[in-house]
N, C-alpha and C positions, 0 to 999 in steps of 0.2 A: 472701739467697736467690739460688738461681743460674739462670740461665735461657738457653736453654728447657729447659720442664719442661710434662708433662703436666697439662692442665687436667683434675681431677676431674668424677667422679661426673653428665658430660654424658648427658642420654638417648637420645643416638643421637649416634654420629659420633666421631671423636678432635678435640681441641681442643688446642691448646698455647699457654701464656702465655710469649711470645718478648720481653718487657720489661715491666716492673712495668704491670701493667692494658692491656696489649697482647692480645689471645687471635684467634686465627687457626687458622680447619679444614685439616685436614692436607689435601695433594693428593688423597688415595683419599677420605676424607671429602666433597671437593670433588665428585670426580666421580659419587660414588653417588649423593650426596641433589640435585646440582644439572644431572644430565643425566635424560632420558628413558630408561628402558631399552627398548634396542633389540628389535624384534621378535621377533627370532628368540631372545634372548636369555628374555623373556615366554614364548616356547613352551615352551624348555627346561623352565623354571623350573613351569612346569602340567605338564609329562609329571614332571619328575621326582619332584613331590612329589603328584603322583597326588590332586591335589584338597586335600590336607591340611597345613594350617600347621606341623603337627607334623613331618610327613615333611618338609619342607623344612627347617627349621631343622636336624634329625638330619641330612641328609645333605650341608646346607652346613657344618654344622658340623666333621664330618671331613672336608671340603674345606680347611674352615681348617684343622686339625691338620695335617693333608696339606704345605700349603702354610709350614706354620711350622719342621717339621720340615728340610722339603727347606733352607730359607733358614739355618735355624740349620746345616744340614751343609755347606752353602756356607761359611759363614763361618768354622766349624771349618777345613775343610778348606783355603782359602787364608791360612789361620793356620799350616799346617805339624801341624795334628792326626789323629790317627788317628780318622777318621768312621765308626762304628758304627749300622748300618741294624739291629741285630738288634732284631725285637721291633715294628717300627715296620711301618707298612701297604705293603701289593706297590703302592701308586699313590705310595708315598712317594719307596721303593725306587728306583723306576724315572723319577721325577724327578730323584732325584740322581745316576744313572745316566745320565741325557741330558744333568744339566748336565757330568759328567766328562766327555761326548766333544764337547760344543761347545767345552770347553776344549783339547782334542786335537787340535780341527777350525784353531780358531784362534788357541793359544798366547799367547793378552793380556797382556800386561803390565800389572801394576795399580798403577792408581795411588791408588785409595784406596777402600774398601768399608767402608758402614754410614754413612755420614756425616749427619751431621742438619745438614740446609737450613733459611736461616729471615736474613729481614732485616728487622730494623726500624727502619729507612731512611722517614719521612717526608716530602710532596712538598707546599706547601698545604694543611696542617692534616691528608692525608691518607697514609695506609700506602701506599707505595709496590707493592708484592708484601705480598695479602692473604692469604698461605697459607704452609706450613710440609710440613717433611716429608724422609724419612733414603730416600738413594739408594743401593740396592742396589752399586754398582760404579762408578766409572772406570776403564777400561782403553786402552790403547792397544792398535791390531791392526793392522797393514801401515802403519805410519806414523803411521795418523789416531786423534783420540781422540774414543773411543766412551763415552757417557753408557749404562746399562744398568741395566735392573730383569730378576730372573729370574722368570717365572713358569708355575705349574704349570695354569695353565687352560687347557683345549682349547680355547676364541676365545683365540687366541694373535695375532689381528687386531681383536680391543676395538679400537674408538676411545678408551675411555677411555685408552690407556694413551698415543697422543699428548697427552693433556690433560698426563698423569701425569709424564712425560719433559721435555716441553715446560717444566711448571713448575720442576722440578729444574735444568736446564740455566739457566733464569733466573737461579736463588738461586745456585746456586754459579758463574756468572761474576760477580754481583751480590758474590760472597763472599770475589774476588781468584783463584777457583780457573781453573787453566788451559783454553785457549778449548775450546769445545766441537765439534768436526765432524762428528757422528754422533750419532743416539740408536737405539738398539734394545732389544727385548724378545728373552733369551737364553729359548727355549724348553724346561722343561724338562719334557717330554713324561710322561705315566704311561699311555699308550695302543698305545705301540711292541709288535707280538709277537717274542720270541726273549728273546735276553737282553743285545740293544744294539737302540737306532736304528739303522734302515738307512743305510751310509753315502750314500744319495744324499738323506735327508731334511734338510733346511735349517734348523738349530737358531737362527740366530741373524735374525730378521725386523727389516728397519728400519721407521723410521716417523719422519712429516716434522714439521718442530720448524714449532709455529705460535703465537708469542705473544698474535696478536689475538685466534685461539678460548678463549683461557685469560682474557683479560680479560672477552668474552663468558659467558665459564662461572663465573666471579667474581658478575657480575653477575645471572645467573639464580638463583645461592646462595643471595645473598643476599636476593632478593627472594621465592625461594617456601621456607624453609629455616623451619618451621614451630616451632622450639625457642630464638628467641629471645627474651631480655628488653626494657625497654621502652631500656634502654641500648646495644641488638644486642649481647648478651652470652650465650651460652647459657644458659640454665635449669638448674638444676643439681638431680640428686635431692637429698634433706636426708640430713645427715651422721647417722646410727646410728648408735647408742652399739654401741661393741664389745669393752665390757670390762666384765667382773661381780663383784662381791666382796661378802659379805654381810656387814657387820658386826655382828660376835657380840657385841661388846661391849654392844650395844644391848639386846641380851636376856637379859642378868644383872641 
């Protein structure tokens, strides 16, 4: 078996088994279920779903679509493919659209996109770096090299995303990969009017690399992170049968 590899059928959060009975919550898993959400972030989250579980789930839902979309045309697209928006949502659209002129803005050089982070490196009986997780970009931009996730949310100033950055930058010097000078979050706006970001809007936002809040944020996971077993293993739902065949033979 080869690893990492996604750890099934979790009830909340992504997990990945990074060496035979190793299983470590991805960074974004990290920061959802082990920080507070922020206030204003709570406000949003009551206006937009107007009181109802339902209406929030529909409209973070196409937030995810939104945000998968944009990431898969990225990837196409620094692949050298023809990226086809037809069909696809105006807020999708227009994320891929801001990330083409951050690219215009600041010509990167890349040094490697989609990579999955993850060591399981040992210290004292204990996991050195308890978390995992695939970083949108390295790029080099006026010299220095920039760590980068693109994203499509308007708090394009999350804290989470120092969590998010921060631990990337960890695994992959942890992983041999070249040193890091820079983390930022490439903005890839869906709220622009016309049919570009204004050239004076500032697509690419940094944010400060801080190991010790990640170890902090480890620590809070794990401690209020309500889906583990009595081995700190996540819970798993039970495996469904999902295959039918009736045997006729039996009825002759």
């Amino acid at each position: 078996m080869s690893y990492p590899r996604i750890y099934p059928r979790t009830h909340y959060g992504r997990f990945y088994e990074i060496a035979e009975g190793v299983i470590v919550p991805s960074a974004t898993t990290l920061c959802r279920y082990g920080n507070p959400m922020a206030h204003s972030t709570l406000l949003y989250v009551i206006k937009q779903s107007e009181g109802s579980v339902d209406t929030y789930y529909n409209k973070k839902t196409q937030a995810l679509i939104d945000g998968t979309d944009v990431h898969q045309g990225i990837e196409d697209y620094e692949d050298g493919q023809l990226v086809d928006f037809e069909g696809k949502s105006r807020e999708a659209t227009k994320g891929m659209i801001s990330y083409v002129c951050w690219r215009e803005q600041h010509n990167p050089e890349m040094i490697s996109i989609e990579k999955m982070l993850y060591s399981p490196r040992m210290s004292k009986g204990k996991l050195v770096f308890g978390f995992a997780g695939r970083c949108d970009m390295v790029a080099r931009i006026d010299g220095e090299v920039w760590m980068l996730d693109a994203k499509t949310s308007v708090n394009y100033k999350d804290p989470n995303y120092m969590y998010q950055l921060s631990m990337y930058k960890m695994l992959w010097e942890e992983m041999g990969g070249e040193k890091i000078d820079r983390l930022g979050v490439i903005r890839c706006s869906k709220t622009f009017n016309g049919e570009r970001p204004s050239p004076r809007t500032n697509l690419l936002h940094e944010v400060d690399y801080n190991p010790e809040a990640v170890g902090h944020l480890v620590y809070q996971f794990n401690m209020f992170y309500e889906q583990y077993d009595k081995d700190q293993k996540p819970k798993r739902k039970p495996q469904l049968q999902s295959t039918f065949q009736l045997d006729k033979s039996e009825s002759k």
